[in-house]
C-alpha positions as CSV (number, residue, x, y, z in Angstrom):
1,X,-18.9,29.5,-16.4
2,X,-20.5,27.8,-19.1
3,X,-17.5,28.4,-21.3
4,X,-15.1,27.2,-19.1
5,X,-14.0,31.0,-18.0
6,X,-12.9,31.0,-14.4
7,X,-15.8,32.9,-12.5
8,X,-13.9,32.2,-8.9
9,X,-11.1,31.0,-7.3
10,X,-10.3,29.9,-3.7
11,X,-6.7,30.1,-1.6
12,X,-6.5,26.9,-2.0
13,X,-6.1,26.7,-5.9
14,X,-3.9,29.7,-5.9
15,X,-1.6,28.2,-3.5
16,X,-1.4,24.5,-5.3
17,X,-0.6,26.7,-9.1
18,X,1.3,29.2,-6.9
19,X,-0.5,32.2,-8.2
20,X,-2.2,35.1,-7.5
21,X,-5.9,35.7,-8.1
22,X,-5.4,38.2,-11.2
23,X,-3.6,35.3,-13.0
24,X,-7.2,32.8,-12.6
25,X,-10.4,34.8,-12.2
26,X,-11.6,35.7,-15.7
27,X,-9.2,33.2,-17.8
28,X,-10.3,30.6,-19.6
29,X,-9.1,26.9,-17.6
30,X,-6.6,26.0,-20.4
31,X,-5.0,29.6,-20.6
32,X,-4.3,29.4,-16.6
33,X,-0.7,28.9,-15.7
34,X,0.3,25.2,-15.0
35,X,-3.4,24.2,-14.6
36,X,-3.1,21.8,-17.7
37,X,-2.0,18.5,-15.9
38,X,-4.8,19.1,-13.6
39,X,-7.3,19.6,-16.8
40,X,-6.1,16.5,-18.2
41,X,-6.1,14.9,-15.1
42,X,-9.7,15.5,-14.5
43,X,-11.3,13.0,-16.5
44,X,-9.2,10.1,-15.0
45,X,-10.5,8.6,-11.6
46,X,-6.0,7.9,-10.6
47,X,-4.2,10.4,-8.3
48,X,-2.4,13.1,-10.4
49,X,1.7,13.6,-8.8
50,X,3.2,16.8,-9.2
51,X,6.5,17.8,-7.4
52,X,6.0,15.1,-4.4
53,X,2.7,15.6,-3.6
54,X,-0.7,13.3,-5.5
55,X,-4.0,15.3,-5.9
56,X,-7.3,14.2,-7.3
57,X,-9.0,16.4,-10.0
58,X,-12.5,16.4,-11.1
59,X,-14.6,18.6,-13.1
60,X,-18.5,18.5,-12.0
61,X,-21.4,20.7,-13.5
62,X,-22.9,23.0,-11.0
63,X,-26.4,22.8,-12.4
64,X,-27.8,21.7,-15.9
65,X,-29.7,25.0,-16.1
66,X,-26.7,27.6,-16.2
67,X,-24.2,25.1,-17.8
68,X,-21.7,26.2,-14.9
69,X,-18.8,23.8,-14.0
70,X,-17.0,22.8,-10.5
71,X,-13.6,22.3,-11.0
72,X,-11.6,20.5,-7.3
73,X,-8.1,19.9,-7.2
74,X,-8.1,18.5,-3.7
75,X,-4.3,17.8,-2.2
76,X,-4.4,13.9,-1.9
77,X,-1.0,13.4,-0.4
78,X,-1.8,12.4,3.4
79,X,-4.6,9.8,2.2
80,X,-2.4,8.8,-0.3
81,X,0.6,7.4,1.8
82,X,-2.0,6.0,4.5
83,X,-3.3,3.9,2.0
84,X,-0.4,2.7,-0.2
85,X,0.9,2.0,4.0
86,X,-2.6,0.2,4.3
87,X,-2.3,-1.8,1.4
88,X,1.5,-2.6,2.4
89,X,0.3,-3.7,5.6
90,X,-2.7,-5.8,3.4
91,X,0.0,-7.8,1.8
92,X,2.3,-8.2,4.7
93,X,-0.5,-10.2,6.1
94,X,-1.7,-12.2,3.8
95,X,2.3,-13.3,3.5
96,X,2.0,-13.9,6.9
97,X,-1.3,-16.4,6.6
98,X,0.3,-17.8,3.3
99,X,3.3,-18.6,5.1
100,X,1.3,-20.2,7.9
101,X,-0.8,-22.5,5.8
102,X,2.7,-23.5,3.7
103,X,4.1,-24.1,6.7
104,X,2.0,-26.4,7.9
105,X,1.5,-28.3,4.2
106,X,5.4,-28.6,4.5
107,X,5.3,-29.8,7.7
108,X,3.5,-32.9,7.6
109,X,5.6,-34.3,4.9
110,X,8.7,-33.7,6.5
111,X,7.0,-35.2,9.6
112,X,6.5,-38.4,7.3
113,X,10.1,-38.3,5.9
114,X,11.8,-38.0,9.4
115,X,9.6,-41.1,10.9
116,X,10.3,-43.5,7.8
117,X,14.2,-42.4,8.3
118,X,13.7,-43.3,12.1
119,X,12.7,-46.8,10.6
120,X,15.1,-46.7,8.0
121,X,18.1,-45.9,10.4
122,X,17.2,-48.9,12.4
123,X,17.3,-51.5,9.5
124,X,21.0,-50.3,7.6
125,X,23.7,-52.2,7.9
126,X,26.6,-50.2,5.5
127,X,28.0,-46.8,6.0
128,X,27.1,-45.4,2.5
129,X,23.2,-46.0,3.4
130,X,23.4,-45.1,6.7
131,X,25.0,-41.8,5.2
132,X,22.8,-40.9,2.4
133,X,20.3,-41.4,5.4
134,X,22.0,-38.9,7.5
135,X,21.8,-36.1,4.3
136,X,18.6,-36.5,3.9
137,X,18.0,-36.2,7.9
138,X,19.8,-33.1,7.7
139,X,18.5,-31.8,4.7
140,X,14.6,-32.3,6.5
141,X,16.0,-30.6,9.9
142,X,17.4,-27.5,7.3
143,X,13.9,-27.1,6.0
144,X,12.5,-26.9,9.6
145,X,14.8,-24.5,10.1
146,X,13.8,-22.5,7.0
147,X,9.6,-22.7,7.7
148,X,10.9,-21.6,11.5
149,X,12.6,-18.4,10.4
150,X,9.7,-18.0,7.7
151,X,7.2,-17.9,10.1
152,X,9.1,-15.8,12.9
153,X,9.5,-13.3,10.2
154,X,5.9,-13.3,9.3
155,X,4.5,-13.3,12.6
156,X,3.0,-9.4,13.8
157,X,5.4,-8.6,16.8
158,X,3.1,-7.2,19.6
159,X,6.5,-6.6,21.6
160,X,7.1,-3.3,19.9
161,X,7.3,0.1,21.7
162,X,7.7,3.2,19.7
163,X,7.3,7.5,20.8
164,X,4.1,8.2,19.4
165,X,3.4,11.8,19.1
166,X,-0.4,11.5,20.9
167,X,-1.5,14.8,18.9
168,X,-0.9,13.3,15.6
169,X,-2.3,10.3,16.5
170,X,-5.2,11.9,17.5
171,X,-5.5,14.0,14.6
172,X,-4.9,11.4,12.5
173,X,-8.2,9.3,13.8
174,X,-10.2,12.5,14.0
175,X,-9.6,12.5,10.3
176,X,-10.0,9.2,9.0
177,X,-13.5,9.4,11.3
178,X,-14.6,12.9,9.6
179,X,-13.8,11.0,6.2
């Protein structure tokens, strides 16, 4: 109500504070057993985490004309992990299209360096130059190497197989479309 005494309560509630009706309905909110993360929580727009599990509070008036409030402590945990997987899965990408654009700004210096030793090979005449030419060969074929791996690592492998259970699956897109 107006005064912040709980009129009603759903299963829901009662099963998130682990309580039984008697203990809500005709409390005031801040005398209710374990409800005060939630009350603090409900003025913040983040994802509250209590024992393993992330829920989002918010307090809404029902109507201007009765002063009545909504409070929803809605279980948050499922959507959640899909999106902190999401946004995993964001960066992993971009990582990947990073890596391909430094890849190829690597490359074509390298591709300069091993033409001008090509040259350079042809034109030494002592074995100290035509060492140090042969590091720095080596040191541009070790770089390849490096970009190579990079971007195999980067690269999304569409050679995967995996048991999917179909249900969930289904479930799962049945949700995120009802959402």
């Amino acid at each position: 109500d107006a005064e912040d005494y709980v009129q009603v309560c759903n299963q829901s509630i009662l099963d998130i504070l682990s309580l039984e009706e008697d203990a809500v309905v005709g409390k005031k909110l801040e005398d209710v057993e374990g409800l005060q993360p939630y009350l603090q929580q409900a003025n913040h727009p983040a994802a509250l985490q209590m024992k393993q599990k992330y829920y989002l509070v918010y307090k809404r008036k029902l109507d201007s004309h009765s002063g009545k409030n909504l409070l929803f402590i809605e279980d948050y945990t499922q959507r959640y992990k899909y999106e902190s997987i999401t946004r995993q899965e964001a960066k992993m990408i971009a990582v990947g299209e990073l890596s391909a654009g430094l890849a190829h700004e690597i490359r074509n210096p390298l591709g300069l360096i091993k033409s001008y030793i090509y040259i350079i090979r042809k034109k030494l005449s002592d074995s100290v130059s035509t060492h140090a030419v042969q590091v720095i060969d080596d040191s541009v074929d070790r770089i390849n190497n490096l970009i190579e791996n990079l971007l195999g690592f980067s690269r999304l492998s569409r050679e995967k197989t995996a048991v999917v259970n179909v249900e969930e699956l289904i479930w799962s897109m049945i949700m995120l479309e009802h959402k």
